[in-house]
N, C-alpha and C positions, 0 to 999 in steps of 0.2 A: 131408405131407412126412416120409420115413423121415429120422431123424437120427440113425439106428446109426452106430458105426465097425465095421470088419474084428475089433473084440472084443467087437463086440454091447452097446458101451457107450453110454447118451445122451449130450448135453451140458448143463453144468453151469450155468446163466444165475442160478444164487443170489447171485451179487454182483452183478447187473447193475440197474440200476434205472430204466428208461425202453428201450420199443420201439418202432420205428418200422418201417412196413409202407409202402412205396412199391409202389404197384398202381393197374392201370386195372379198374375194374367199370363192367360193362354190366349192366342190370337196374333191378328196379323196387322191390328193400329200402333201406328206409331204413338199414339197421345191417347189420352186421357180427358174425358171433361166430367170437372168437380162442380155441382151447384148446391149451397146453401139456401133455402126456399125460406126466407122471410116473413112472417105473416105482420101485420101492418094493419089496421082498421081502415085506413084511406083505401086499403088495395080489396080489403074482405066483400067477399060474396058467396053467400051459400051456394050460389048457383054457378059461380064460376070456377073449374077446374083450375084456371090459371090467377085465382087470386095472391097466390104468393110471391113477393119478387122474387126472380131468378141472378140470386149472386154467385159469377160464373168464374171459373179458371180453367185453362186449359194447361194441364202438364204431358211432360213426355212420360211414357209407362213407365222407364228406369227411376222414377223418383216413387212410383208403387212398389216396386221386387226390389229396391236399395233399401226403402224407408227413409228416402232423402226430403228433411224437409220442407217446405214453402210460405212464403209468406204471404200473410192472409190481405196485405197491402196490395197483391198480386188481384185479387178479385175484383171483377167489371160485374156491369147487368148487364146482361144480358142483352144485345140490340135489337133481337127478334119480341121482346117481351116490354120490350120500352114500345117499340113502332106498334103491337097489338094491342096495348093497353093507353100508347097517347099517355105517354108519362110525361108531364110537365118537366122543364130541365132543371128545377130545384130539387127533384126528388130521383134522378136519375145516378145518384151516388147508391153504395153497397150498403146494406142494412148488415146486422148478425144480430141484433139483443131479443129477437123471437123465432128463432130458426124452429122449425116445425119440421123438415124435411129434410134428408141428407141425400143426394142420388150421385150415381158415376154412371157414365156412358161412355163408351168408345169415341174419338175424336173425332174431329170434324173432317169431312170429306170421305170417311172410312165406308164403306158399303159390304164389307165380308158380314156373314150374318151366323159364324162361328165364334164364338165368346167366351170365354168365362174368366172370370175376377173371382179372386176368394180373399176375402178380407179374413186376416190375422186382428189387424189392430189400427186403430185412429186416434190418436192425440193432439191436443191443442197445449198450448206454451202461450203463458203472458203475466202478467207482473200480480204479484200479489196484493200489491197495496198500487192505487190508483192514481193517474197522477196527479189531481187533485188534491187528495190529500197530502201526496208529496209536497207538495205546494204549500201545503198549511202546517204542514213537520218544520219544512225549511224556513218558512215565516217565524213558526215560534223559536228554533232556535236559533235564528238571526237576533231576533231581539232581546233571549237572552245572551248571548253573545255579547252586543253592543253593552246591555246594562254588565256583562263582566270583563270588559275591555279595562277601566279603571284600577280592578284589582290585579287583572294580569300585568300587565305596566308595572305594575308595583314586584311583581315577581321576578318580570325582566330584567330590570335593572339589577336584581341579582346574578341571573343567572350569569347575562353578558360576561360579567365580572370573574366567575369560575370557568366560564368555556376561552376567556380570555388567559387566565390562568394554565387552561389545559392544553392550548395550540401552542403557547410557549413554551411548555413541557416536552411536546411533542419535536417540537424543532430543536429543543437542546436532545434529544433521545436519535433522532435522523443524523443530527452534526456530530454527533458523539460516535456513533454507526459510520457516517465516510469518512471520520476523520479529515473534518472539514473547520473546527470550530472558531478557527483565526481568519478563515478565507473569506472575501467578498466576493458571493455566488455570483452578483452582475457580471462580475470581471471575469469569470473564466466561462471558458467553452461548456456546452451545452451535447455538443454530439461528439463522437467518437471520429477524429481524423482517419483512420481505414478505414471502418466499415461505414460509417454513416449512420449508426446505429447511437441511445441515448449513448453518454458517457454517466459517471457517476453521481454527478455533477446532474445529466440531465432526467435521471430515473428520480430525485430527488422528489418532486411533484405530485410526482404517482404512489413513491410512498406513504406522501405524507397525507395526500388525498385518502388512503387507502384505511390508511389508523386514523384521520377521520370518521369517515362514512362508517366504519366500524363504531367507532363509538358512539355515535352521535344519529346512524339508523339501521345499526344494527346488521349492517349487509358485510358479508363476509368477501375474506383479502386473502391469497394465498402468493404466494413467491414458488416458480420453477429454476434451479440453477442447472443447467447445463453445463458441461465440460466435456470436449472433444477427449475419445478416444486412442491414447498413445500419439498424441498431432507431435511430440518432443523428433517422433522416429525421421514425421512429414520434412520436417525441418535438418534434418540432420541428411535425408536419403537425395530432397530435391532442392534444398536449398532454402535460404527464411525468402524470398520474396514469392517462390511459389506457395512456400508455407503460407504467407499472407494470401497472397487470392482466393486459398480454399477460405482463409477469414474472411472475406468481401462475399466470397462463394454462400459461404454458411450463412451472412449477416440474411442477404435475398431471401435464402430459401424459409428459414424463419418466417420472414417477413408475409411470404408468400404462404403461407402455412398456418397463420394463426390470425382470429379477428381482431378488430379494432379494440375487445376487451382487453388487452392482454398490450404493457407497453415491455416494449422489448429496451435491453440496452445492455452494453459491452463490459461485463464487470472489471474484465482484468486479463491479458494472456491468451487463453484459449477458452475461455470460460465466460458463458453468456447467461443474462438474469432474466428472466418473463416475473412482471408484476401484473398478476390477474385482478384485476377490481371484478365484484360483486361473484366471486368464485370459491368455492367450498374446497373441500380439500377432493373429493370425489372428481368434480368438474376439470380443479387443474391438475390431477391425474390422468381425466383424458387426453388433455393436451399434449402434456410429455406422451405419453403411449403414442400416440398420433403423431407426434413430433420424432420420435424415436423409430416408429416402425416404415415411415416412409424415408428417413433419414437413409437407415442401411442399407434401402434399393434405389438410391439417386447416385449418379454421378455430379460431385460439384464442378470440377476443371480438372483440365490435364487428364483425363482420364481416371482422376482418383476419387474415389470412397470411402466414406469415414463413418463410424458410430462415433455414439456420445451416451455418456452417463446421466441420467438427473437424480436431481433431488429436489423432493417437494413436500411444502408446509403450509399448513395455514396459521390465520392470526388467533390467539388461543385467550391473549389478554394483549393491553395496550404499549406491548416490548418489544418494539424490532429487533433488539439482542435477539434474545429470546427464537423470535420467528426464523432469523437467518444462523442463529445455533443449528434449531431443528435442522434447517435445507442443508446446513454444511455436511450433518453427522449420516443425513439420508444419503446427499453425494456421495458421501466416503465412503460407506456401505455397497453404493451401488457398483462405484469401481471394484472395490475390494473384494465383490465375492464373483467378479468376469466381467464386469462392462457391459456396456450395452444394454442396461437397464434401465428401470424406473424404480425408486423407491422413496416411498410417502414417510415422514413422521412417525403415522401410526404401524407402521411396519418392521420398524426397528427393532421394537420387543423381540419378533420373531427369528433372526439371524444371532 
């Protein structure tokens, strides 16, 4: 493919860094070879067909019929075109800022002499601004920076002062929520004696992490509460200590069920809390669903099976009331209209 212009000039693909080659091949090569032909004044000769360097890539055909694309990092000279021409080894690196030439050839070793390539389309990808100039963006605004480090400081000192204000807030809002507000957190338990799962006590953290980062970047917090399914009947048919190992049972399967986003912990009874950090209300809907629809087809122990109801909310403004109202009144719902459900906050309206 000629890539002259009306001034006999190539184009310049030295800032681009990834190519892509949308094409159908028929044939029987495994690979592909890409050369960009360089033109260069040290290499120019009217009289020689091979004045242009040969900057080469071999790909396999499925990055042609995918349109998968390569990086332009990827390209050699050519070793046949460095040995005929006695290329000095300073200049034995890849050119692209006068390509004049584009060619595809079937790969190397190939000898079938049945071919054809139909090019669709070729693209190049690479940064808009240079990084040079990056270079000179980030110098200027270092040093305005520096020169408004004095004022900022001056800001800070405010600020500290309100966010100092608002973490306090927020821990009298948590302690007021566990009805904790006489207790010294050091001194008590941290995890839940059966299950091993947080206790109230140890979900504390995550909530308060959560009305954080919510306020302060803006990254959304949602609460999943869970409660077993009739577990009053578990306890009454097999006794409370098999009842408890479907709760050891439950705590695992949790566990096993949901990522690292999501701290789990034992609110109360039969009834377990997921605190999702940076989760929407959509997100920790899938969790319940997921949590919920593999629930019904597991065996915990003893050969028994159990649903569970949730309920799910996110943080709407900086009121854990608030948040754990929503999750309670979606719970109630969820039991109330059969179990074994999920229902969101924004769902309520609709029952």
């Amino acid at each position: 493919i000629n890539l002259l212009n009306e001034r006999w000039q190539g184009i310049d693909f030295s800032r681009f860094n990834r190519m892509t080659i949308d094409a159908d091949y028929q044939g029987s090569s495994k690979t592909v070879r890409v050369y960009l032909r360089n033109r260069h004044p040290r290499n120019f000769s009217s009289c020689d067909e091979m004045f242009t360097k040969y900057n080469l890539v071999e790909v396999p055909v499925e990055y042609l019929t995918e349109a998968k694309p390569f990086e332009m990092a990827s390209f050699g000279v050519a070793d046949w075109w460095l040995a005929l021409k006695n290329i000095p080894l300073e200049y034995a690196h890849p050119e692209f800022k006068n390509v004049v030439f584009l060619e595809i050839q079937t790969g190397s070793f190939h000898k079938s002499m049945s071919n054809t390539i139909h090019i669709k389309k070729i693209t190049w990808e690479g940064q808009l601004v240079s990084d040079e100039i990056l270079y000179r963006v980030l110098a200027a605004v270092w040093g305005l920076t520096i020169l408004g480090l004095l004022v900022v400081r001056m800001f800070q000192l405010n600020r500290d002062i309100k966010l100092n204000t608002r973490h306090q807030n927020e821990l009298i809002s948590i302690n007021k929520l566990l009805n904790l507000q006489h207790k010294q957190f050091e001194e008590l338990a941290q995890t839940d004696a059966l299950t091993g799962l947080l206790n109230r006590i140890g979900i504390r953290d995550s909530l308060l992490a959560g009305v954080h980062n919510w306020n302060e970047k803006n990254e959304p917090f949602s609460v999943i509460i869970m409660d077993l399914d009739n577990f009053k009947n578990i306890n009454d048919e097999f006794g409370h200590d098999v009842g408890d190992d479907v709760l050891v049972a439950l705590a695992n399967f949790i566990k096993r069920n949901v990522d690292e986003s999501c701290f789990i912990g034992r609110w109360g009874g039969e009834e377990f809390i997921l605190a999702c950090k940076d989760s929407n209300l959509v997100s920790a809907q899938a969790v319940a669903d997921n949590l919920r629809r593999v629930l019904e087809k597991t065996v915990l122990c003893h050969d028994i099976s159990v649903t569970a109801s949730f309920g799910v909310s996110t943080l709407g403004s900086p009121d854990l009331g608030q948040l754990f109202k929503n999750a309670d009144d979606a719970l109630y719902r969820a039991k109330s209209s059969g179990r074994n459900r999920v229902v969101t906050q924004d769902q309520l309206k609709s029952f």
